[in-house]
C-alpha angles and dihedrals in degrees: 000000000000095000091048095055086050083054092050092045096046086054098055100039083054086044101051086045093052093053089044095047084055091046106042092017090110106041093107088056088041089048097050093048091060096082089059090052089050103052088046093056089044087046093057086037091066095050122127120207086233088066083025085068096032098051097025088146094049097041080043091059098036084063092044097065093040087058090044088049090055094043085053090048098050088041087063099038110265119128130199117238106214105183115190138225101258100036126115115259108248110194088214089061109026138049111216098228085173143355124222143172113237132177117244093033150096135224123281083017118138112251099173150355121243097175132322132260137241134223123192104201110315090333126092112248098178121341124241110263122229149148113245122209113243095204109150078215 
């Protein structure tokens, strides 16, 4: 009996890592491809409406394949996290990269967006970074 519960047991822990291992087995490529995500969105962030006007089919393409890399991203699980100026700061979400105090808010509030996170799945691929305010009230 004993043996065949370690049998049984054996099966379904292959079994979960092999589905986790289908399901997580490309966050390291998905984590390396962040950075690239990140400059083009900096890249069409930067922007003026004078080049906007000038390059409108580069800036254009530059935005479509931002649009094709988080459809591929969504197509194989993984979510953004677009925190807001104005939310509360949630230590499973976001990463603290300064605190500040800051008229207007309150402690633990979102001040501002440094770059945005990644989920794949229900795991954390990259937090969202962001400053805090530091405000006693």
């Amino acid at each position: 009996m004993r043996a065949l519960a370690d049998a049984e047991n054996s099966r379904k822990r292959a079994q979960k890592e092999r589905s986790d291992s289908e399901r997580y087995g490309g966050a390291k490529l998905a984590r390396d491809v962040l950075p690239v995500f990140d400059n083009l969105k900096r890249a069409v962030e930067s922007v003026t409406d004078e080049q906007r006007e000038s390059s409108s089919a580069l800036i254009e393409g530059i935005e479509l394949t931002m649009r094709e890399l988080l459809n591929v991203f969504s197509k194989h699980g993984m979510e953004v996290i677009d925190p807001q100026v104005g939310d509360k700061f949630d230590t499973q979400i976001h990463e603290a990269m300064f605190e500040a105090p800051l008229t207007g808010t309150k402690a633990g509030e979102i001040i501002q967006v440094s770059a945005q996170g990644f989920m794949l799945h229900d795991r954390i691929l990259r937090p969202a970074q962001v400053g805090v305010s530091s405000n006693p009230g």
